[in-house]
DORO-421348 format. One record per residue (C-alpha): x, z, y; residue in one letter; residue number from 1. Coordinates in steps of 0.05 Angstrom, whole numbers, always signed. Example, Ala and Ser with C-alpha at 12.3 -4.5 7.8 and 13.67 -1.06 7.14 Angstrom:
% DORO-421348
    east      up   north  r    k
    +246    +156     -90  A    1
    +273    +143     -21  S    2
//
This chain:
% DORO-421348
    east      up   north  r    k
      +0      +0      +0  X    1
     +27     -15     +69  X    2
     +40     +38    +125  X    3
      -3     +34    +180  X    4
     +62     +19    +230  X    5
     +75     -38    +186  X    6
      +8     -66    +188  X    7
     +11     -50    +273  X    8
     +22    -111    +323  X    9
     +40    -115    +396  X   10
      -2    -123    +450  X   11
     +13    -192    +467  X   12
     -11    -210    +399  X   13
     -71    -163    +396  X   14
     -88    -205    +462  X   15
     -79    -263    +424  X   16
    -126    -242    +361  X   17
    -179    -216    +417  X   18
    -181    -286    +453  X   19
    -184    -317    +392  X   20
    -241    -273    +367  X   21
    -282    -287    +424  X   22
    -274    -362    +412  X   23
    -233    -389    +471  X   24
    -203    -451    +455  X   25
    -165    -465    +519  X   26
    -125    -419    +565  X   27
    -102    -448    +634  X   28
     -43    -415    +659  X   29
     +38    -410    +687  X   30
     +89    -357    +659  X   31
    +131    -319    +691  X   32
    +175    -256    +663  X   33
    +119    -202    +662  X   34
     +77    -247    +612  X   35
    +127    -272    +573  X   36
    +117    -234    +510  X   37
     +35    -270    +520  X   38
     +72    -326    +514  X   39
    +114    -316    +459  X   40
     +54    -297    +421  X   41
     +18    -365    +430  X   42
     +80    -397    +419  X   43
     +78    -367    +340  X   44
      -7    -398    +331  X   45
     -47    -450    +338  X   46
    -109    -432    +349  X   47
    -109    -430    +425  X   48
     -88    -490    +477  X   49
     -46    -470    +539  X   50
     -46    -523    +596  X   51
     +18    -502    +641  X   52
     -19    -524    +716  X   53
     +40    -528    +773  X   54
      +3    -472    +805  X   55
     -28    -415    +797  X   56
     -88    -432    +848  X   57
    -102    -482    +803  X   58
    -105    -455    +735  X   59
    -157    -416    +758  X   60
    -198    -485    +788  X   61
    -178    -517    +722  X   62
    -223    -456    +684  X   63
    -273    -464    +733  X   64
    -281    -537    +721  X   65
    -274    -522    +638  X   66
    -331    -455    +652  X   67
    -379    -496    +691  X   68
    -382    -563    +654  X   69
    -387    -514    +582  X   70
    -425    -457    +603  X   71
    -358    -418    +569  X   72
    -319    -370    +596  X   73
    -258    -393    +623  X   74
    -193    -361    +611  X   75
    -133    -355    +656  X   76
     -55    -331    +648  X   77
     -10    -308    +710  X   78
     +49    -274    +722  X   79
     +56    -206    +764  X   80
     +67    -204    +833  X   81
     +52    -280    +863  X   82
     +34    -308    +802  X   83
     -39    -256    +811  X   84
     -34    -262    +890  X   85
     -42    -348    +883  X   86
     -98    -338    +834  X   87
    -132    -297    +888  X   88
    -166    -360    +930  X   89
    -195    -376    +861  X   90
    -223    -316    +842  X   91
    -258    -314    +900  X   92
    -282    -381    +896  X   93
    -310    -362    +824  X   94
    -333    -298    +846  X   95
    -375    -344    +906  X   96
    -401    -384    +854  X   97
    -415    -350    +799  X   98
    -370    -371    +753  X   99
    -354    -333    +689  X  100
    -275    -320    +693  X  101
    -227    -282    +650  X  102
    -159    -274    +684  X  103
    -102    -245    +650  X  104
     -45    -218    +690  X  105
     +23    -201    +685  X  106
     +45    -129    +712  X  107
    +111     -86    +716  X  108
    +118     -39    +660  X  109
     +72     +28    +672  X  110
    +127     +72    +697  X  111
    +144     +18    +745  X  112
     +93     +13    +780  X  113
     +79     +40    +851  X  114
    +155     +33    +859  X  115
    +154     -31    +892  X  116
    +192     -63    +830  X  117
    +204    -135    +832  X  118
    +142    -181    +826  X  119
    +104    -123    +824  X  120
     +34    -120    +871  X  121
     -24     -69    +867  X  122
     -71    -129    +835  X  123
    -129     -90    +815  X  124
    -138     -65    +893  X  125
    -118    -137    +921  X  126
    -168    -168    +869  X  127
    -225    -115    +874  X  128
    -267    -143    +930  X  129
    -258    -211    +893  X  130
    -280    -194    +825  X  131
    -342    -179    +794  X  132
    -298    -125    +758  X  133
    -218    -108    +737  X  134
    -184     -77    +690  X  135
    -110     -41    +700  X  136
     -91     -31    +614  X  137
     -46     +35    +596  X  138
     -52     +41    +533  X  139
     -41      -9    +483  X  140
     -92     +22    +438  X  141
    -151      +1    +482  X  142
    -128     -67    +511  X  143
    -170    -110    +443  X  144
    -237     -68    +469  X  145
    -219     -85    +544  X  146
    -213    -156    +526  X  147
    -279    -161    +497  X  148
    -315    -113    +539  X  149
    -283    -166    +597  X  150
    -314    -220    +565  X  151
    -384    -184    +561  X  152
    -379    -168    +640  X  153
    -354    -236    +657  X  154
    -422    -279    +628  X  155
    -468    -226    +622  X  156
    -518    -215    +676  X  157
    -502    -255    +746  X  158
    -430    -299    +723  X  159
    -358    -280    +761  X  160
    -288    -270    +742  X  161
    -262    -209    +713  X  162
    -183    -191    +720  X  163
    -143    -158    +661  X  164
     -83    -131    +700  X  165
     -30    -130    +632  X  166
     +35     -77    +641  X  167
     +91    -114    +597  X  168
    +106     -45    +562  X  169
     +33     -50    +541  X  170
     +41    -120    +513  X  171
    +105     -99    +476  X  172
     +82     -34    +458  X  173
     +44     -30    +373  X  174
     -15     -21    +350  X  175
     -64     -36    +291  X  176
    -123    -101    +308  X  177
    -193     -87    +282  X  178
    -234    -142    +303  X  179
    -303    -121    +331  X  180
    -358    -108    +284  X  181
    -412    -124    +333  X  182
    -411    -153    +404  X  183
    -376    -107    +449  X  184
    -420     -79    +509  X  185
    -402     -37    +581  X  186
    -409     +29    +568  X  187
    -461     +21    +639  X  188
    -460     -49    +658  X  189
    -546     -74    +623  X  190
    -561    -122    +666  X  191
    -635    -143    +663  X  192
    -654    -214    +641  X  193
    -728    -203    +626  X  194
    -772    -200    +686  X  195
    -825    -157    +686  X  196
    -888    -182    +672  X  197
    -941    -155    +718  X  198
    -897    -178    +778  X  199
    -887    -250    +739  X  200
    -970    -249    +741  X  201
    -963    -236    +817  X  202
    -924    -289    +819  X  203
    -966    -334    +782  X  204
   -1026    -314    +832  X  205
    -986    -338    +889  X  206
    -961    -406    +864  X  207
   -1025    -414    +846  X  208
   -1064    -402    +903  X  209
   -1010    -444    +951  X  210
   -1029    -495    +999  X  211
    -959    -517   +1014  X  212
    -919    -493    +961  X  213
    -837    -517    +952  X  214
    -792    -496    +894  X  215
    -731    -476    +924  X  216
    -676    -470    +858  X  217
    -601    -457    +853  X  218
    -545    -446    +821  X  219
    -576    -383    +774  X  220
    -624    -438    +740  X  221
    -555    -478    +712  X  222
    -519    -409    +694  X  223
    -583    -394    +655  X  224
    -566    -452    +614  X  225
    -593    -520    +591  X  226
    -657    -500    +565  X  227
    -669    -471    +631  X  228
    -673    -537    +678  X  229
    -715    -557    +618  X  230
    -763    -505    +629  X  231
    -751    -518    +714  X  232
    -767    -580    +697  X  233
    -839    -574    +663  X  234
    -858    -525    +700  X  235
    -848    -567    +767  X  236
    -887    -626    +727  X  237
    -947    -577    +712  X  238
    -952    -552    +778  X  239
    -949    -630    +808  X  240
    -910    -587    +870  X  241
    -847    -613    +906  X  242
    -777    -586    +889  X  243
    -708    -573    +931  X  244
    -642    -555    +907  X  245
    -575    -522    +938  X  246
    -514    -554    +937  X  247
    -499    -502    +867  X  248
    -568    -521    +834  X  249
    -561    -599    +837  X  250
    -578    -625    +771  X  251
    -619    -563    +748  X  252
    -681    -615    +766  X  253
    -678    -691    +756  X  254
    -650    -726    +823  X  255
    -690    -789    +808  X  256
    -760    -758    +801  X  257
    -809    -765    +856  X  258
    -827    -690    +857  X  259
    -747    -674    +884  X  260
    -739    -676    +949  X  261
    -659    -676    +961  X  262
    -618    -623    +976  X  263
    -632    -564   +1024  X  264
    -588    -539   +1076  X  265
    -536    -553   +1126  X  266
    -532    -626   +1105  X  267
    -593    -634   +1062  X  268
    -648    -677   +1074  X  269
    -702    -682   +1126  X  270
    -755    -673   +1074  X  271
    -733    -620   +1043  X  272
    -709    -576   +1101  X  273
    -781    -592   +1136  X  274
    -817    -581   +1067  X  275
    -781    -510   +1069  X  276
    -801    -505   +1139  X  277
    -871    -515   +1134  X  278
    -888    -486   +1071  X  279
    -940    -427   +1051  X  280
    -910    -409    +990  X  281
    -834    -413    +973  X  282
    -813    -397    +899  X  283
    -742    -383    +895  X  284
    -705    -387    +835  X  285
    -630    -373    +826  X  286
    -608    -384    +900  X  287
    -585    -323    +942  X  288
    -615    -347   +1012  X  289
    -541    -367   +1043  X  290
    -535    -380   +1113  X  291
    -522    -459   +1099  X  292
    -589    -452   +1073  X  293
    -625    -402   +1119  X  294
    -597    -433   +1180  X  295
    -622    -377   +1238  X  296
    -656    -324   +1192  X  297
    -707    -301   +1248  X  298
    -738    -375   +1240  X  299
    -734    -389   +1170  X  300
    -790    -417   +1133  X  301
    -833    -367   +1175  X  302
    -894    -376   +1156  X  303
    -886    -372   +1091  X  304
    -900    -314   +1022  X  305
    -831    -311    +989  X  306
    -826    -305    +911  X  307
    -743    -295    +900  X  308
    -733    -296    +820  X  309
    -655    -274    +811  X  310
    -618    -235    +758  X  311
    -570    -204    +810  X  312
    -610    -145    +843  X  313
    -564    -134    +899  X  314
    -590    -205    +924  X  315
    -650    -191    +936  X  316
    -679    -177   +1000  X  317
    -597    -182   +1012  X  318
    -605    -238   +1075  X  319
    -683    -258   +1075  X  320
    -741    -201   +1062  X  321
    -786    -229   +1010  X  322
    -849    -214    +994  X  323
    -839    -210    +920  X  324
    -771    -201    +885  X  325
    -771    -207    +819  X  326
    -711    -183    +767  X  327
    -692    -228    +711  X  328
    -666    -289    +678  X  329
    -687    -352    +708  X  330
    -689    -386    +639  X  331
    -744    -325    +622  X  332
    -773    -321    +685  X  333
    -793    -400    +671  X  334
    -816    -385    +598  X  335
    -866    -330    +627  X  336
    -892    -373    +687  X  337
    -908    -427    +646  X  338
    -940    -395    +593  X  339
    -979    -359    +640  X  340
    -998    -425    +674  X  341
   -1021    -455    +607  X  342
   -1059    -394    +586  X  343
   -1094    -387    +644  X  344
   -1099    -457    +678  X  345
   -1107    -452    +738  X  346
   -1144    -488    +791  X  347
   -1096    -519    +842  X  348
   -1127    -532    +910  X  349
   -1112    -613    +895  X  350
   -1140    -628    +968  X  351
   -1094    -587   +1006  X  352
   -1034    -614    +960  X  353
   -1060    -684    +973  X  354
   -1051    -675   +1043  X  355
    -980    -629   +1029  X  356
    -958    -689   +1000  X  357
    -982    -738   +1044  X  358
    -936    -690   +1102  X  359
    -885    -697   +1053  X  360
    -882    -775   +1045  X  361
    -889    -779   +1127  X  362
    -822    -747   +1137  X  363
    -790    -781   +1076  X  364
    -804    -844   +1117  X  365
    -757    -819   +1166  X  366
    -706    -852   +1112  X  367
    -649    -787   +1135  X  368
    -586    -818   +1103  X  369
    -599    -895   +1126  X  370
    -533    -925   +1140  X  371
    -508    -995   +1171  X  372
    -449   -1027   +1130  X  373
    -415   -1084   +1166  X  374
    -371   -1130   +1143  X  375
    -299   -1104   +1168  X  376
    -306   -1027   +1156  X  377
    -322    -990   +1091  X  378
    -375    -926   +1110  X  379
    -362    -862   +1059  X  380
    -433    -871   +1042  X  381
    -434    -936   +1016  X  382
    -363    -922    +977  X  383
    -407    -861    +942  X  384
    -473    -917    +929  X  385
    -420    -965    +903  X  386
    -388    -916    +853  X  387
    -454    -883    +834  X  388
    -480    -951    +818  X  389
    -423    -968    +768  X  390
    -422    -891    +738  X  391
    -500    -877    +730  X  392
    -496    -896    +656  X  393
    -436    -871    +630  X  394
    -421    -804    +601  X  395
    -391    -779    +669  X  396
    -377    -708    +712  X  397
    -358    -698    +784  X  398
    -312    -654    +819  X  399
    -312    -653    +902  X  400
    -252    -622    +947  X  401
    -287    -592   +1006  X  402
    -304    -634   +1071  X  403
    -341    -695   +1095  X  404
    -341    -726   +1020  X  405
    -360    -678    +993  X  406
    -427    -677   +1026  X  407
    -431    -747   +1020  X  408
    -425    -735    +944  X  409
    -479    -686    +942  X  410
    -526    -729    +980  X  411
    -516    -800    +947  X  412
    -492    -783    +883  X  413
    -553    -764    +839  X  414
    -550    -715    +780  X  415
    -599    -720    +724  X  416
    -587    -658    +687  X  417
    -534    -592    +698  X  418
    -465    -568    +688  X  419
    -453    -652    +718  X  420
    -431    -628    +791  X  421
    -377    -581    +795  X  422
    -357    -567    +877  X  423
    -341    -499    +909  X  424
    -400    -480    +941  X  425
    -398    -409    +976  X  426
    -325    -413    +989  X  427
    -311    -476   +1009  X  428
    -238    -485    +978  X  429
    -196    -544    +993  X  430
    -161    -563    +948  X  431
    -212    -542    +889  X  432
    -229    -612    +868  X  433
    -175    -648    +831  X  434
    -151    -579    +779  X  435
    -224    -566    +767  X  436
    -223    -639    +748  X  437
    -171    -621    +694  X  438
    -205    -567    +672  X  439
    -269    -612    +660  X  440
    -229    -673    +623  X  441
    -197    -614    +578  X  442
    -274    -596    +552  X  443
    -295    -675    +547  X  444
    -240    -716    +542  X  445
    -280    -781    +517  X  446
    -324    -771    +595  X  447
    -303    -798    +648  X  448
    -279    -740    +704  X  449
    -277    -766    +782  X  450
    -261    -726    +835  X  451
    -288    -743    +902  X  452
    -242    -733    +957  X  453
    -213    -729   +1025  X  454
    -137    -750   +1043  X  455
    -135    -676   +1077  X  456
    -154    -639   +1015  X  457
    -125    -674    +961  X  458
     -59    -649    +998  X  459
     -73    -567    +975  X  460
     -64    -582    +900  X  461
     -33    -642    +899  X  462
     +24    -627    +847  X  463
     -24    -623    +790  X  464
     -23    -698    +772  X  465
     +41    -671    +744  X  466
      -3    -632    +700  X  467
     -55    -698    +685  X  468
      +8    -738    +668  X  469
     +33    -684    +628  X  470
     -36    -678    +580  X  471
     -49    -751    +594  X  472
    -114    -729    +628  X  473
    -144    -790    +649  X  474
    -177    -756    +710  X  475
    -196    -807    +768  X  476
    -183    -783    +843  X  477
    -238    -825    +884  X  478
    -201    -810    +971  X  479
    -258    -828   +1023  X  480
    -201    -835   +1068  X  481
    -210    -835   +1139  X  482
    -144    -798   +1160  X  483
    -181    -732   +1191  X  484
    -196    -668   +1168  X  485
    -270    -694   +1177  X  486
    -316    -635   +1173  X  487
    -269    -609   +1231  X  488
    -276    -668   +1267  X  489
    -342    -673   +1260  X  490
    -351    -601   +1287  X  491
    -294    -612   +1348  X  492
    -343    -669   +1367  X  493
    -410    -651   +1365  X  494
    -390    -571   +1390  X  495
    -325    -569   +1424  X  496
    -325    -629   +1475  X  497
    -293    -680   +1430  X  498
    -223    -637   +1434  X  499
    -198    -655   +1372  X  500
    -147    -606   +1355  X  501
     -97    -615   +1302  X  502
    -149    -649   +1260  X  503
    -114    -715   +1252  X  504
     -73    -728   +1187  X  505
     -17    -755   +1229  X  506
     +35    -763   +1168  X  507
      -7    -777   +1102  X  508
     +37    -805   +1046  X  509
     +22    -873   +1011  X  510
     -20    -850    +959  X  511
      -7    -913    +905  X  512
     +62    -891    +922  X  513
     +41    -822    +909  X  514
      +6    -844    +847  X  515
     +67    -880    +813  X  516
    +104    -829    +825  X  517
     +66    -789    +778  X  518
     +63    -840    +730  X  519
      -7    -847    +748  X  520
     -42    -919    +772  X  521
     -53    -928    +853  X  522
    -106    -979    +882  X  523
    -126    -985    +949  X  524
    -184   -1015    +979  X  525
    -206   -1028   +1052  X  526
    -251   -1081   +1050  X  527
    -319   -1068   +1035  X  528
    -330   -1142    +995  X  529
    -272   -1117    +952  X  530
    -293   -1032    +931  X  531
    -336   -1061    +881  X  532
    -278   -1089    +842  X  533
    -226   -1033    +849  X  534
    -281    -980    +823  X  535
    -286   -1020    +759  X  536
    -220   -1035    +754  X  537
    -210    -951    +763  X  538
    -256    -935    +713  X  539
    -226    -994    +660  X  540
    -160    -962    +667  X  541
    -142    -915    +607  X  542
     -99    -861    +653  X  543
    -104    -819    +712  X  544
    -120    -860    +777  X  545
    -112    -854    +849  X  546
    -165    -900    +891  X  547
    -152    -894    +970  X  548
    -213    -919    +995  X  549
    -196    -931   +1074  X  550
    -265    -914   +1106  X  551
    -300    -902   +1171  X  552
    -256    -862   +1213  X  553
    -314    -842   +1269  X  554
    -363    -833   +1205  X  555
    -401    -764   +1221  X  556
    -446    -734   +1157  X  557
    -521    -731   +1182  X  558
    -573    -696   +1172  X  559
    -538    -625   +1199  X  560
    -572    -570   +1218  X  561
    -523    -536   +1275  X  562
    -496    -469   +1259  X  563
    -547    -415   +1282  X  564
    -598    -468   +1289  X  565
    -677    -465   +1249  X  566
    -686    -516   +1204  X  567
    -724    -562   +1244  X  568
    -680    -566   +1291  X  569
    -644    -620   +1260  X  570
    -593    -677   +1280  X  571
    -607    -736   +1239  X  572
    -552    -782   +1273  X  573
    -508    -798   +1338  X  574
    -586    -828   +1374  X  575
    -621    -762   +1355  X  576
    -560    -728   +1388  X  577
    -557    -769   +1448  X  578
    -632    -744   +1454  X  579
    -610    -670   +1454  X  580
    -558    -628   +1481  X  581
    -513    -591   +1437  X  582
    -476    -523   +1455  X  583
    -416    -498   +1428  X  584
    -446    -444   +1401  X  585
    -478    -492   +1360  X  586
    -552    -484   +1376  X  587
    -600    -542   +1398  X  588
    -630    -548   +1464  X  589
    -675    -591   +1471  X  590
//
């Protein structure tokens, strides 16, 4: 019979078995000396992939992209010191987003620390207002239970990113593995998932009984899972009432059916943003009311009874008092709204929905993202039609940098079901776009990945087409490049007096250059009679791709509610602006 020392492991490799046992396949990371016994011990398996990114910002985009395109967990790996300070801006991001996260980190041996030994940093307090929870592991005994209880806090409940902060004595250190016997809970963390049902009644009393109803659904709707937008979906059909998404919750409802209404928001669409305006009854489902949405709270939707369905209780009645804020799941919250509405059919008030309707189909005439191509000058939006129309029916997924393009994206690319559309939403990270892309290629690597972006943001993570060329990733990079940080310009113009300071990309690099240099393929395309051929001669190629579409450089993104403006107080292009007078604090007058 063995001893029990002999049959003991270190921690590294009791991190190994514990990743292993919770089924990751895929761990995006960069070593560096405090992790290097982690490494060792996926050196000696086989069972899990490493993808070395070029930095540590990105590994944690690249898990993003894997987490939201799977409905996984993503896993990352970092050194101490700066290898957990870069990951930071991602964390965030996830934590924004609600994105389930599992970070490892390196840290200086446990008598080290708080002695300002090399590479060491306090993560746990740096990465405690950007985690939905952290870990700092003593004792090698309890680091297999941490991992899993990690895992549990990381997609249970509302999604975010969990940090294990790993001392290398503790990875180094001995101990016996006993894999779980049963999924491993918080001792405290139960979030609720199944809405209570007298309140889901109330609800149904209210939809019911609207005259101007809007379905107003987010990001929580796609975390909930596919079966989910399913249920969104019929629901929406049996209630014959228009929908809106947020820039998180596109895809959780068919773009091309009549019923949807566009995105809401800063940039969404007339129709929507009215529809939200002007409506009686708002159901809210998996969106957290943010101020791109809201626009000036005192003014939002205000005449209207708010239903806000969310499985994080801390949102609710967090930015916009509601009149009925219901706990749970979306996914359940769906399965008990419609069975209520087919056991107790209700009688819809099909006059006053005629005439909703008919309001409805008045402002979509308004036609909010028309466009005038010439001849000479390629517009963004037309690049975005032109790809959309050669993508639509292949197996595809999009990633967005942060800017101009990417609202673009979200308005003329359509999404016809979730986890499609991967962007960073609440933070707004530059430089997000092209390692998420990775990270989405890694989990489908027959689909075809794009990444929509600008020349400006492309720049922040640039270096990991070292990383594509390295996994032969065959990721495509699609620049709407008008050689300005746009969204800044944009802003410098319309609220600061056309004073557009240090906007202007005044040294960009040639990025077919750029490309080859990475031993990836460059094309370039300026002419608007010629895009159509480049984007299928992107998509024939077998490897990564750089396409620098030269585009509109005076190209503002329209509709756009001003900051601290109601939503109809909307600009819907450089005539309806002429009309009006803009401050630079942002609001209308009229």
């Amino acid at each position: 019979m063995k001893k029990p020392e002999e049959s003991a492991t270190t921690g590294a490799d009791l991190l190994v078995k514990a990743l292993i046992d919770e089924d990751v396949e895929v761990v995006f990371g960069y070593p560096g000396g405090a992790v290097l016994p982690i490494y060792d011990s996926l050196f000696k398996q086989n069972k899990l992939r490493h993808i070395l990114v070029r930095h540590e910002q990105a590994a944690v985009h690249a898990a993003e992209g894997y987490a939201r395109s799977t409905g996984k967990v993503g896993v990352v790996l970092v050194t101490s010191g700066p290898g957990a300070t870069n990951a930071v801006t991602g964390l965030t991001d996830a934590l924004m987003d609600s994105i389930p996260l599992v970070c490892l980190t390196g840290q200086v041996p446990t008598h080290m620390i708080g002695n300002d030994a090399f590479q060491e940093a306090d993560t746990t307090g740096i990465t405690r207002p950007c985690t939905k929870h952290n870990y700092l592991v003593k004792d090698v005994a309890v680091l297999p239970r941490t991992v899993h209880e990690a895992f549990y806090v990381a997609r249970s409940g509302r999604p975010g990113p969990v940090v294990i902060d790993l001392p290398k004595d503790v990875l180094m250190n001995k101990h016996a593995y006993a894999a779980p016997k049963m999924p491993v809970q918080h001792k405290s963390y139960r979030p609720q998932t199944t809405p209570d049902q007298k309140q889901l009644e109330q609800a149904f009393e209210m939809i019911a009984k609207a005259k101007k109803p809007i379905f107003y659904t987010g990001g929580g709707v796609i975390n909930s899972g596919p079966k989910a937008s399913k249920l969104l979906t019929q629901l929406v059909h049996m209630t014959g009432y228009p929908i809106t998404n947020t820039l998180m919750g596109l895809g959780s409802f068919p773009a091309s059916d009549k019923q949807f209404l566009g995105m809401l928001g800063m940039h969404g669409t007339y129709e929507a943003n009215l529809a939200m305006y002007n409506c009686d009854v708002m159901i809210n489902i998996g969106a957290r009311f943010d101020d791109r949405i809201t626009g000036k709270i005192a003014e939002f939707s205000p005449n209207s009874k708010k239903i806000h369905i969310d499985i994080d209780r801390s949102s609710l009645n967090k930015s916009v008092r509601v009149d009925l804020p219901i706990v749970g799941d979306a996914g359940e919250a769906l399965e008990g709204l419609i069975k209520l509405w087919k056991a107790k059919q209700p009688k819809v008030d099909q006059k006053a929905l005629k005439a909703w309707w008919a309001e409805i189909d008045t402002w979509r005439g308004r036609d909010c993202l028309a466009y005038t191509q010439g001849k000479e000058i390629i517009k963004p939006q037309y690049a975005l039609e032109r790809l959309y129309h050669h993508i639509k029916n292949r197996d595809h997924y999009i990633t967005t940098e942060v800017g101009q393009h990417q609202m673009w994206a979200a308005q003329f690319l359509k999404f016809e079901q979730p986890n499609r559309w991967m962007t960073s939403g609440g933070l707004g990270t530059m430089g997000y776009g092209l390692p998420a892309a990775l990270g989405v290629q890694i989990a489908h690597p027959e689909a075809l990945v794009i990444d929509v972006a600008g020349e400006a943001s492309i720049m922040m993570n640039i270096q990991e087409l070292s990383t594509a060329a390295q996994y032969r990733l065959p990721v495509k990079i699609f620049i709407l490049n008008n050689q300005y940080m746009g969204m800044v310009r944009q802003w410098q113009e319309l609220l600061h007096g056309g004073r557009y300071s240090e906007s202007y990309s005044e040294a960009l690099p040639d990025f077919v250059k750029l490309a080859d240099a990475f031993g990836a393929t460059g094309l370039r395309c300026h002419e608007p009679s010629k895009l159509d051929d480049v984007i299928k001669e992107m998509i024939a190629i077998k490897g990564p791709v750089i396409v620098d579409v030269a585009v509109d450089k005076a190209e503002n993104c329209f509709p756009m509610i001003p900051s601290g403006a109601a939503h109809n107080d909307m600009l819907l292009g450089p005539e309806d602006r002429a009309a009006r007078q803009v401050s630079e604090e942002g609001m209308v007058l009229v």
